[in-house]
N, C-alpha and C positions, 0 to 999 in steps of 0.2 A: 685417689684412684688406686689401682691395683699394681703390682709392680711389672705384669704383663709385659711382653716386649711385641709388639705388632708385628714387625717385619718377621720374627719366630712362629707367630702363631700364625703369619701366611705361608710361609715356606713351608709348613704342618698341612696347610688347608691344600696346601697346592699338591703336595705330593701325596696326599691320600685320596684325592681327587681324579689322581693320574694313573690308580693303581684302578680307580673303579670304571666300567664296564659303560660308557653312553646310554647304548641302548635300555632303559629299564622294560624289563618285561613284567606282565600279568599273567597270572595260573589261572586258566579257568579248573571249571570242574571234571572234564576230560584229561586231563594233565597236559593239554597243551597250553606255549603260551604264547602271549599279545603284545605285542610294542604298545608305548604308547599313544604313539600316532591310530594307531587299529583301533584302540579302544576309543579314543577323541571319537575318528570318523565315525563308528558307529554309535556312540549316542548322539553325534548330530546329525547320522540318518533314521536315527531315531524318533528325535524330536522333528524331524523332516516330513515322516509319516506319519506321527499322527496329527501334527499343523494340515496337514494335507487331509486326513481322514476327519476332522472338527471342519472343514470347512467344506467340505462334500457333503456331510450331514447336515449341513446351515443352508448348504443350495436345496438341497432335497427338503428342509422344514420349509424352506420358502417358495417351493412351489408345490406346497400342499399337500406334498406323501404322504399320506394316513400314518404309514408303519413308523414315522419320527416323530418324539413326543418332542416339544421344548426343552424340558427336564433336562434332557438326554444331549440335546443339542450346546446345551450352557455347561454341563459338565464336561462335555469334551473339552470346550473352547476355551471355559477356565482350566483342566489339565494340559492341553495345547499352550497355554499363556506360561502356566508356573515352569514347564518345562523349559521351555525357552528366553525365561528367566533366569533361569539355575545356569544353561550354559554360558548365558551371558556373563554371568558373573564369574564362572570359571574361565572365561575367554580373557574377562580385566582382570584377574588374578594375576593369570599368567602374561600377559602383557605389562602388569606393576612388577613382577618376579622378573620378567627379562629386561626391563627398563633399568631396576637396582642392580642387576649383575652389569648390565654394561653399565653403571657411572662411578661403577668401584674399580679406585685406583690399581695400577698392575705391580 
């Protein structure tokens, strides 16, 4: 293995760590910017509405609305599905990422 000294390269991780900022921000294209909490909530009110707007469209196919094709219907409900796929798996990301921070020794 390497001649590395662990307890050096924590005392490295720790105090650079301590110099950096919690909060991480996002730029939008306004120049303002987004915690990341702000950004989470809004793509999961994202994927909020339009799970909500694919299943308004499914109630209206199903009771015979001319103006809603099927097509139209199954597209949504599959873009509703992969959306709230993606968050899902960003959700167990971050839940596997804060599971390994807390089992690493201090």
């Amino acid at each position: 293995m390497s001649d590395i000294k662990i307890n050096e390269l924590l005392s490295q991780i720790r105090s650079i760590s301590s110099q950096v900022e919690p909060n991480i921000n996002i730029k939008q294209d306004n120049n303002e910017t987004m915690s990341f909490s702000s950004v989470l909530k809004t793509s999961v009110d994202k994927v909020n509405e339009q799970q909500m707007m694919a299943t308004e469209l499914a109630n209206r196919f199903e009771q015979g609305e001319s103006s809603v094709e099927l097509s139209r219907v199954m597209i949504e409900m599959q873009k509703a599905r992969v959306s709230f796929e993606a968050v899902k798996q960003v959700r167990n990301q971050l839940v596997t990422a804060y599971q390994e921070v807390m089992s690493m020794p201090v």
